[in-house]
DSSP file (Angstrom, degrees, kcal/mol; ACC not computed):
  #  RESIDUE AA STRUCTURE BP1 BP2  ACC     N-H-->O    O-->H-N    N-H-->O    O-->H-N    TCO  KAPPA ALPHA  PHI   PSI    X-CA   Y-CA   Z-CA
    1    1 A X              0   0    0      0, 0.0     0, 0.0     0, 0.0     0, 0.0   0.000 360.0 360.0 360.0 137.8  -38.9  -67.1  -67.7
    2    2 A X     >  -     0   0    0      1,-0.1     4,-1.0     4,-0.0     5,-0.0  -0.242 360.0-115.5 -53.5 155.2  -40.4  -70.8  -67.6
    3    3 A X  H  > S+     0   0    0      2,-0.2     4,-1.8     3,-0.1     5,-0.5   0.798 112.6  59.0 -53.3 -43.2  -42.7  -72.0  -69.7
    4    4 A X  H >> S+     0   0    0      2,-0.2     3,-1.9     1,-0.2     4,-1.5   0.996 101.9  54.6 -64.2 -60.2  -45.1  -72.3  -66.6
    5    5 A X  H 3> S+     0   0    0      1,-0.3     4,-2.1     2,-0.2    -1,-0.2   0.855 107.4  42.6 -46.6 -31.7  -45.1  -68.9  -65.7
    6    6 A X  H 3X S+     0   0    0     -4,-1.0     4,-1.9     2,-0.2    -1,-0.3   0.847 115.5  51.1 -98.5  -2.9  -45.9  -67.5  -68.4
    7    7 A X  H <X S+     0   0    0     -3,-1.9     4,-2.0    -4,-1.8    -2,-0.2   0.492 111.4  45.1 -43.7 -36.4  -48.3  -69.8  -68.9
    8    8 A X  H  < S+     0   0    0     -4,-1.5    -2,-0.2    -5,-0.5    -3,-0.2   0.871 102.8  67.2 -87.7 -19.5  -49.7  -69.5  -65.8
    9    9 A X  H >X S+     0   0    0     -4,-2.1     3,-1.4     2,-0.2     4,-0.5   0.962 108.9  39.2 -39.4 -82.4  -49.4  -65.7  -66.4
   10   10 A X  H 3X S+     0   0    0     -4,-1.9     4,-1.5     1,-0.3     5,-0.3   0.749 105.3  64.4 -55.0 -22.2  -52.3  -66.1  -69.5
   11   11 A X  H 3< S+     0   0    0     -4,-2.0     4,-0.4     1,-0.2    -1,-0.3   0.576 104.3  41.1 -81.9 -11.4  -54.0  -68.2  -67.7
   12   12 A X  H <4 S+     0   0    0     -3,-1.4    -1,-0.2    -5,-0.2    -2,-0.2   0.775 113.1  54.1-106.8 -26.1  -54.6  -65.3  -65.1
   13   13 A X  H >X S+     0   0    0     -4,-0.5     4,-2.6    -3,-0.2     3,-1.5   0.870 113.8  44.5 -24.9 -74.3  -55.3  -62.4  -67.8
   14   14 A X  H 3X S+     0   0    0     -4,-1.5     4,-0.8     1,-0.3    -3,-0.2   0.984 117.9  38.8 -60.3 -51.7  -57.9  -64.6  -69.3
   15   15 A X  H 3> S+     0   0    0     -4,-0.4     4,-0.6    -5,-0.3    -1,-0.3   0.861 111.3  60.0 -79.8   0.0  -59.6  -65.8  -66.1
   16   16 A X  H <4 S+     0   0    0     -3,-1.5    -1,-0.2     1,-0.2    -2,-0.2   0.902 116.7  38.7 -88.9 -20.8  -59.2  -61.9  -64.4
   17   17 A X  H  < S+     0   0    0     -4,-2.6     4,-0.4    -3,-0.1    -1,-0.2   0.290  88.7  92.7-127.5  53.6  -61.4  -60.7  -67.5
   18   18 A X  H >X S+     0   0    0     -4,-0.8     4,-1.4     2,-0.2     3,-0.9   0.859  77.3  61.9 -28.1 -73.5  -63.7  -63.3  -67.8
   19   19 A X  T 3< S+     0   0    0     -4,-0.6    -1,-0.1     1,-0.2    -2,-0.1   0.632 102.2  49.0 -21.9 -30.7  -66.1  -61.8  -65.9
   20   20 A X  T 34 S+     0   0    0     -3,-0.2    -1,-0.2     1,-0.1    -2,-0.2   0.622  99.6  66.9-108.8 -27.4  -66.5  -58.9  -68.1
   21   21 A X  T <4 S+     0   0    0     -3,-0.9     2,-0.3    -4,-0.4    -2,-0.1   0.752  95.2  53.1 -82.7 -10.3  -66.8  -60.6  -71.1
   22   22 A X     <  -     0   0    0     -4,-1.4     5,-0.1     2,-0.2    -1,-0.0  -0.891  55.4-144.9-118.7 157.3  -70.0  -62.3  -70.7
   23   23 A X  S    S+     0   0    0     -2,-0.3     2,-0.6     2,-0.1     8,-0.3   0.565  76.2  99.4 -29.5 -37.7  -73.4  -62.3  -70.0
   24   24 A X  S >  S-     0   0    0      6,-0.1     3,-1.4     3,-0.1     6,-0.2  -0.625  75.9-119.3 -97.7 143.6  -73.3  -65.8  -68.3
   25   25 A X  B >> S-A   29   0A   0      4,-1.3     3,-3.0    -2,-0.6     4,-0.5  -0.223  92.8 -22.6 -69.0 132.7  -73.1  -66.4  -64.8
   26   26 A X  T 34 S-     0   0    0      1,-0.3    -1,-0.3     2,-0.2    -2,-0.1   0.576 122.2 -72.4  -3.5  48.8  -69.7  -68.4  -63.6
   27   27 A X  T <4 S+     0   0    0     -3,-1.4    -1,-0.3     2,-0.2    -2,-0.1   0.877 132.1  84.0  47.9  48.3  -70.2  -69.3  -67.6
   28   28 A X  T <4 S+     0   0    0     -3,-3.0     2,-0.6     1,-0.2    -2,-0.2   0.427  80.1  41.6-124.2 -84.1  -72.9  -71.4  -66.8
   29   29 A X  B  <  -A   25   0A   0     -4,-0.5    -4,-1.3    -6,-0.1     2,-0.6  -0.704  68.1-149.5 -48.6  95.7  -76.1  -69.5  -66.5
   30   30 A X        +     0   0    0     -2,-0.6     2,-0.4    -6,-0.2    -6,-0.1  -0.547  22.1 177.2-106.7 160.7  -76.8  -66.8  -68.9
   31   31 A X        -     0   0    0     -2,-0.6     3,-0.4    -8,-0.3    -8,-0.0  -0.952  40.0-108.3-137.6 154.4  -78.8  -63.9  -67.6
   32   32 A X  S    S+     0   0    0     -2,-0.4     2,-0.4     1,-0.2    -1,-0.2   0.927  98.8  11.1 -71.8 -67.5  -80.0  -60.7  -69.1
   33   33 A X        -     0   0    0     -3,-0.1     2,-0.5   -10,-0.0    -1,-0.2  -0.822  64.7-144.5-118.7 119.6  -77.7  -58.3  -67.2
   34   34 A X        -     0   0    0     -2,-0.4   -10,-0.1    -3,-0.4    -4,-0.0  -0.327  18.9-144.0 -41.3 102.2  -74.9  -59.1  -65.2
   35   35 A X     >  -     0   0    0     -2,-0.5     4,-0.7     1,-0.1     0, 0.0  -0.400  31.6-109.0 -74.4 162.0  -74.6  -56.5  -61.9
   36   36 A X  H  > S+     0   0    0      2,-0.2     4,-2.3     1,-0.2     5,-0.3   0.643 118.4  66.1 -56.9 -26.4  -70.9  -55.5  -60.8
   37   37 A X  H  4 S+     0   0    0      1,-0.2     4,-0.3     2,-0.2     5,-0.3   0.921 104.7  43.1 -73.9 -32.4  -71.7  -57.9  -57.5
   38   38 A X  H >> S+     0   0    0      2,-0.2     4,-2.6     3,-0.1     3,-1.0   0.993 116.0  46.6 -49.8 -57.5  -71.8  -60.8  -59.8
   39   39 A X  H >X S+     0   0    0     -4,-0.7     3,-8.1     1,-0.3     4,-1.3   0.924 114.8  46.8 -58.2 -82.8  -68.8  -59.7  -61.8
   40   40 A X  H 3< S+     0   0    0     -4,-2.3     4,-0.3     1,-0.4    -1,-0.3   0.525 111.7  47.9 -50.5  -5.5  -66.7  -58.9  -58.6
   41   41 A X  H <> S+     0   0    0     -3,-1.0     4,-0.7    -4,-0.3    -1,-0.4   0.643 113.6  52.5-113.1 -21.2  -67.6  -62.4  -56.6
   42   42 A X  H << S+     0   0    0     -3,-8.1     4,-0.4    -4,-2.6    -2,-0.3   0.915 110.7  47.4 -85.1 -10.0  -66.7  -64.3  -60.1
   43   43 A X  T  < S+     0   0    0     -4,-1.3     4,-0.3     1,-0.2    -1,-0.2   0.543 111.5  46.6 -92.0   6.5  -63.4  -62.4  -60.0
   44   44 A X  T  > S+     0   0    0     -4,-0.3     4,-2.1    -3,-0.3    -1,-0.2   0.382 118.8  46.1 -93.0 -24.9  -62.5  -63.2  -56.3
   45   45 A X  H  X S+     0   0    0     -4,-0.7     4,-0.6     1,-0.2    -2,-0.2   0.666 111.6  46.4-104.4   3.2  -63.5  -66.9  -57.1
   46   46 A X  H  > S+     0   0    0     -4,-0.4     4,-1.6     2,-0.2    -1,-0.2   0.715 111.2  55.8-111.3 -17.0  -61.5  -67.1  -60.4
   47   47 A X  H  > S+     0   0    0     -4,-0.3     4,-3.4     3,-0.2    -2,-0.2   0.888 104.1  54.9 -44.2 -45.7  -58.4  -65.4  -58.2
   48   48 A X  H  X S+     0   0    0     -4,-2.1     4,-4.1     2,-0.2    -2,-0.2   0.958 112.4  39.4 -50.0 -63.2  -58.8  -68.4  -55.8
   49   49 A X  H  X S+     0   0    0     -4,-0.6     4,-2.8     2,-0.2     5,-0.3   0.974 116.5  52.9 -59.4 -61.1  -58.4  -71.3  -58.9
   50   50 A X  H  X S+     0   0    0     -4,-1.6     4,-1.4     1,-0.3    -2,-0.2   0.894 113.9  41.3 -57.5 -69.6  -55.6  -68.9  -60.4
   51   51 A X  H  X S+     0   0    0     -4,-3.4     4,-2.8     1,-0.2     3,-0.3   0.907 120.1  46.4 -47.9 -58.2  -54.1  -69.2  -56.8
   52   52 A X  H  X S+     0   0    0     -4,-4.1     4,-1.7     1,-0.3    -2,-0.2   0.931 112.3  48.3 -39.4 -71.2  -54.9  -73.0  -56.8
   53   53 A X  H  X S+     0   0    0     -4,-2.8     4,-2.4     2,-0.2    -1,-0.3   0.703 107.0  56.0 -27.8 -44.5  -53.7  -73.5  -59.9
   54   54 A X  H >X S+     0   0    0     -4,-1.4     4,-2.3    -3,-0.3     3,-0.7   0.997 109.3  45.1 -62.3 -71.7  -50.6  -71.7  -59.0
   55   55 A X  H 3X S+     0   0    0     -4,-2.8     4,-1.2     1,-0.3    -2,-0.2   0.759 107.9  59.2 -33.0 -47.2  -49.7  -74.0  -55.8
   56   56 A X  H >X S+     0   0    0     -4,-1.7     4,-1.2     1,-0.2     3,-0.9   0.928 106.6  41.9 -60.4 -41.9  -50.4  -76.8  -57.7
   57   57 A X  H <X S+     0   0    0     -4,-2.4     4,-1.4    -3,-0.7    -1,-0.2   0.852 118.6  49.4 -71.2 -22.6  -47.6  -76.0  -60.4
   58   58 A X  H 3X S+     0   0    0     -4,-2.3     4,-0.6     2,-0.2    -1,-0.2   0.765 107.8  56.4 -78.9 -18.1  -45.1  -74.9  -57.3
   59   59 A X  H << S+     0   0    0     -4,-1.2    -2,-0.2    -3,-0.9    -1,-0.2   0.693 101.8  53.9 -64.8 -34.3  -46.1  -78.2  -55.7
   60   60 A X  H  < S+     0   0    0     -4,-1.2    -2,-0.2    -5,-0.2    -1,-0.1   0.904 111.6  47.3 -64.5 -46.0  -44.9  -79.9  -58.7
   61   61 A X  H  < S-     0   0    0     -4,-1.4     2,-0.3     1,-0.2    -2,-0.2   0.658 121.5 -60.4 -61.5 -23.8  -41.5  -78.2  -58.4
   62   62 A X  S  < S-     0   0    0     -4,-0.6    -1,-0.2     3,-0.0     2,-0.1  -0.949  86.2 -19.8 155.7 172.9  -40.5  -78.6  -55.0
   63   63 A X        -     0   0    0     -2,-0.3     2,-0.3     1,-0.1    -4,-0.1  -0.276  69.4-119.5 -33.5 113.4  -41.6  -77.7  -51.5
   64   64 A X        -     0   0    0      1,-0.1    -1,-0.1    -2,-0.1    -5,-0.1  -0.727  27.0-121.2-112.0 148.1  -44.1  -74.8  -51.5
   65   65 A X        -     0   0    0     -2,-0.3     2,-0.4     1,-0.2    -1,-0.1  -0.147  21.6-112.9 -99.9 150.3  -43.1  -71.7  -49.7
   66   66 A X        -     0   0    0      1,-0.0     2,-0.3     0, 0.0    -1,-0.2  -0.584  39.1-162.1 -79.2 128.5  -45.0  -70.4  -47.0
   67   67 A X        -     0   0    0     -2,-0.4     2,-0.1     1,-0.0    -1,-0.0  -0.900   7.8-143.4-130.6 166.5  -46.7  -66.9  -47.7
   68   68 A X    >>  -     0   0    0     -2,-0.3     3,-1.9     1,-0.0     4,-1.5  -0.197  33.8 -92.8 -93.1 178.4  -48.2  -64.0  -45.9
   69   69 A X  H 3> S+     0   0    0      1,-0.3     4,-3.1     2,-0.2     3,-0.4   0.910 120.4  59.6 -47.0 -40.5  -50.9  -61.7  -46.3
   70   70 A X  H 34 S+     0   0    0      1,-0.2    -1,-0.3     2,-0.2     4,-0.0   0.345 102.1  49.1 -76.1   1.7  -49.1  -59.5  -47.8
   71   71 A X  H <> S+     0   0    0     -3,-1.9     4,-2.3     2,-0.1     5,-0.4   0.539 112.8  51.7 -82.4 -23.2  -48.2  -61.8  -50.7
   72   72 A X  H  X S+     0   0    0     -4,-1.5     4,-1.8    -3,-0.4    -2,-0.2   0.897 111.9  46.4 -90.6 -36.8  -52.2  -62.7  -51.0
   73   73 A X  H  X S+     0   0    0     -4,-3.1     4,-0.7    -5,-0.3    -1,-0.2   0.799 116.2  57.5 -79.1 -29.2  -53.1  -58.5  -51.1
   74   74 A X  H >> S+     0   0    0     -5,-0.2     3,-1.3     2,-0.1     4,-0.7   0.995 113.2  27.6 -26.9 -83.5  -49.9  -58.5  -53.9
   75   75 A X  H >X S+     0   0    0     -4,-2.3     3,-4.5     1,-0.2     4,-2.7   0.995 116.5  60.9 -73.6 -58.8  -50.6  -60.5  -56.4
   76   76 A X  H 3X S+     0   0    0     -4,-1.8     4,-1.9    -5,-0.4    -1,-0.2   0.752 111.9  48.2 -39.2 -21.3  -55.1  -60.0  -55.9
   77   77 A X  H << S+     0   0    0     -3,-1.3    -1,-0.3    -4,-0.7    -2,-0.2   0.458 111.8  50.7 -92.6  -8.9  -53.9  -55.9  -56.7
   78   78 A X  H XX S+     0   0    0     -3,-4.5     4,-3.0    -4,-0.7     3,-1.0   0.725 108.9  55.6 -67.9 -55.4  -52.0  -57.8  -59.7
   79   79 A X  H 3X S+     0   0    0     -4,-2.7     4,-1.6     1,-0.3    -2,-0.2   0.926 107.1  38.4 -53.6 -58.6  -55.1  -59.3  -60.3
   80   80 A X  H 3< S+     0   0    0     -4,-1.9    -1,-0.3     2,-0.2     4,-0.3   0.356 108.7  64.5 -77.6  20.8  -57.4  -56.7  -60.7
   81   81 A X  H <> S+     0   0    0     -3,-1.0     4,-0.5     2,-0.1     3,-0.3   0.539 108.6  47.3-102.7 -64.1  -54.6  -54.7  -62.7
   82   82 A X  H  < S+     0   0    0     -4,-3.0     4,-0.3     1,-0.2     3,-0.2   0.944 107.4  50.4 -62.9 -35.4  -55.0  -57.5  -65.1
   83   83 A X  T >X S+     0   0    0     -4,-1.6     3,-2.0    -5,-0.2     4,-0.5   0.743  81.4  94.3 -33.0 -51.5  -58.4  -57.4  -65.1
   84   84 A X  H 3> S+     0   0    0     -4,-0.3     4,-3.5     1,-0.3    -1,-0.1   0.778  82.4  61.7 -56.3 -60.9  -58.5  -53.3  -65.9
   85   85 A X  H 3X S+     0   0    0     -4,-0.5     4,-1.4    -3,-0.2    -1,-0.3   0.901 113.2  36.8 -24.9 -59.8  -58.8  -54.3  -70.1
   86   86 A X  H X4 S+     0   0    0     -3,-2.0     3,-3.9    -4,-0.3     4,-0.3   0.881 110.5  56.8 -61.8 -98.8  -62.2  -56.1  -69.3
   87   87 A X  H 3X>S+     0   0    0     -4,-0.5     4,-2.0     1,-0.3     5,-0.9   0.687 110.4  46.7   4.8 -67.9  -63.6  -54.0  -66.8
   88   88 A X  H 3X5S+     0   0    0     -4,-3.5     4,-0.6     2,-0.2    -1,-0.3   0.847 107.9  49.0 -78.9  -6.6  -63.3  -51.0  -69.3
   89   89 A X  H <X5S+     0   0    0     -3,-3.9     4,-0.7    -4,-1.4     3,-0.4   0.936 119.5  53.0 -87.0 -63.5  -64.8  -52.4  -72.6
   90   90 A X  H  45S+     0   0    0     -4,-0.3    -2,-0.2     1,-0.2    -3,-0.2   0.450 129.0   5.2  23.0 -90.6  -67.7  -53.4  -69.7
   91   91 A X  H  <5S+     0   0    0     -4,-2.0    -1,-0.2    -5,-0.2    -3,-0.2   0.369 135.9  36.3-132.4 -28.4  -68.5  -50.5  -68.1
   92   92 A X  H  <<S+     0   0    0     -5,-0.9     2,-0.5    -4,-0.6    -2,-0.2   0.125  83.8  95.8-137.0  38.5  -66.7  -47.7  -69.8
   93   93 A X     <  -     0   0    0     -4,-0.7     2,-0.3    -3,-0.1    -1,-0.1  -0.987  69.1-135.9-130.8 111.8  -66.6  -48.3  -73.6
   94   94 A X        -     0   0    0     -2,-0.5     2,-0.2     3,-0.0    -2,-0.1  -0.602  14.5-146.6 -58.7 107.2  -69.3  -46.6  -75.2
   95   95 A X        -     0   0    0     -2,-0.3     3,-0.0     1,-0.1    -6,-0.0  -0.718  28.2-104.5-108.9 159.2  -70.9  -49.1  -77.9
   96   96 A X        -     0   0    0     -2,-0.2     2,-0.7     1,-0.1    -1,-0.1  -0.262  45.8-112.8-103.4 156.6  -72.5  -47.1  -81.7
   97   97 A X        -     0   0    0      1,-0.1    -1,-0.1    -3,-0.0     2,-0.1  -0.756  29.8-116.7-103.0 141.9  -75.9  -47.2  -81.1
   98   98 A X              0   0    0     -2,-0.7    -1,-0.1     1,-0.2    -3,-0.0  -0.153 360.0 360.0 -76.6 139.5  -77.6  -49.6  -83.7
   99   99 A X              0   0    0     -2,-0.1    -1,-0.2    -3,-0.0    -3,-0.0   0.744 360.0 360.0  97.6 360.0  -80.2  -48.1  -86.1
């Protein structure tokens, strides 16, 4: 594998659980608790830059190839599959209760 891909690989790990690891709002805002609609519109809008991102490094290479929907519902089911780590220390990892 190139060096870009797999680059471009972490760079899609890290931004599909972003969401999950903070409090703050597109890592801007920070807010007391984050609802799942929050989470779920920053991980559609951090798919989009990871997409962006991508074209730009296939733009660099050569010609960039035309795709269909069914590449866009691929890789986004990639996405949250990458995600799935964040998403359970979130929501479904029990934390020792203090005290």
């Amino acid at each position: 594998m190139e060096v870009s891909v797999i680059t471009l690989l972490i760079v899609a790990v890290l931004a599909a659980n972003l969401p999950f690891v903070s409090n703050r709002l597109a890592c801007i805002k920070t807010i007391g608790r984050k609802h799942f609609g929050w989470q779920l519109l920053e991980l559609v809008v951090l798919f989009l830059l990871v997409g962006g991102l991508a074209r730009l490094m296939e733009a660099r290479l050569g010609p960039v190839h035309e795709q269909h929907w069914q590449f866009y519902v691929t890789t986004f089911a990639l996405f949250l599959v990458f995600a799935f780590p964040g998403f359970v220390m979130r929501h479904f990892w029990k934390r020792p209760h203090s005290g």
